[in-house]
C-alpha positions, 0 to 999 in steps of 0.5 A: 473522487471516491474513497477506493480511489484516493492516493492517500487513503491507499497509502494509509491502508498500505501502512497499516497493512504493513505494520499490523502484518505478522510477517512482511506482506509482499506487494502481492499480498497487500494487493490481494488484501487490499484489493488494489491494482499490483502496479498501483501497490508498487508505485505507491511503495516506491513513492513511500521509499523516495519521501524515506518512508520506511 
């Protein structure tokens, strides 16, 4: 599995995104900066909320 492909790796570039962002980024934004699928930021989101990661 390449990098740009790994769940966990998406995940830890979402946190960062997110706690280096100066204003909360949308999923929009974090799929445009990120260069991942919208669908995919949502699923990997509502995963973080389920696991209380928030």
């Amino acid at each position: 599995m390449n990098k740009k492909g790994s769940s966990i790796t998406r995940v830890l570039d979402i946190i960062e995104a997110i706690s280096t962002a100066k204003h909360p980024p949308t999923p929009l934004d974090l799929s445009i900066e990120l260069d991942i699928p919208k669908p995919s930021i949502h699923r990997l989101l509502q995963t973080l909320e389920q696991e209380k990661i928030h």
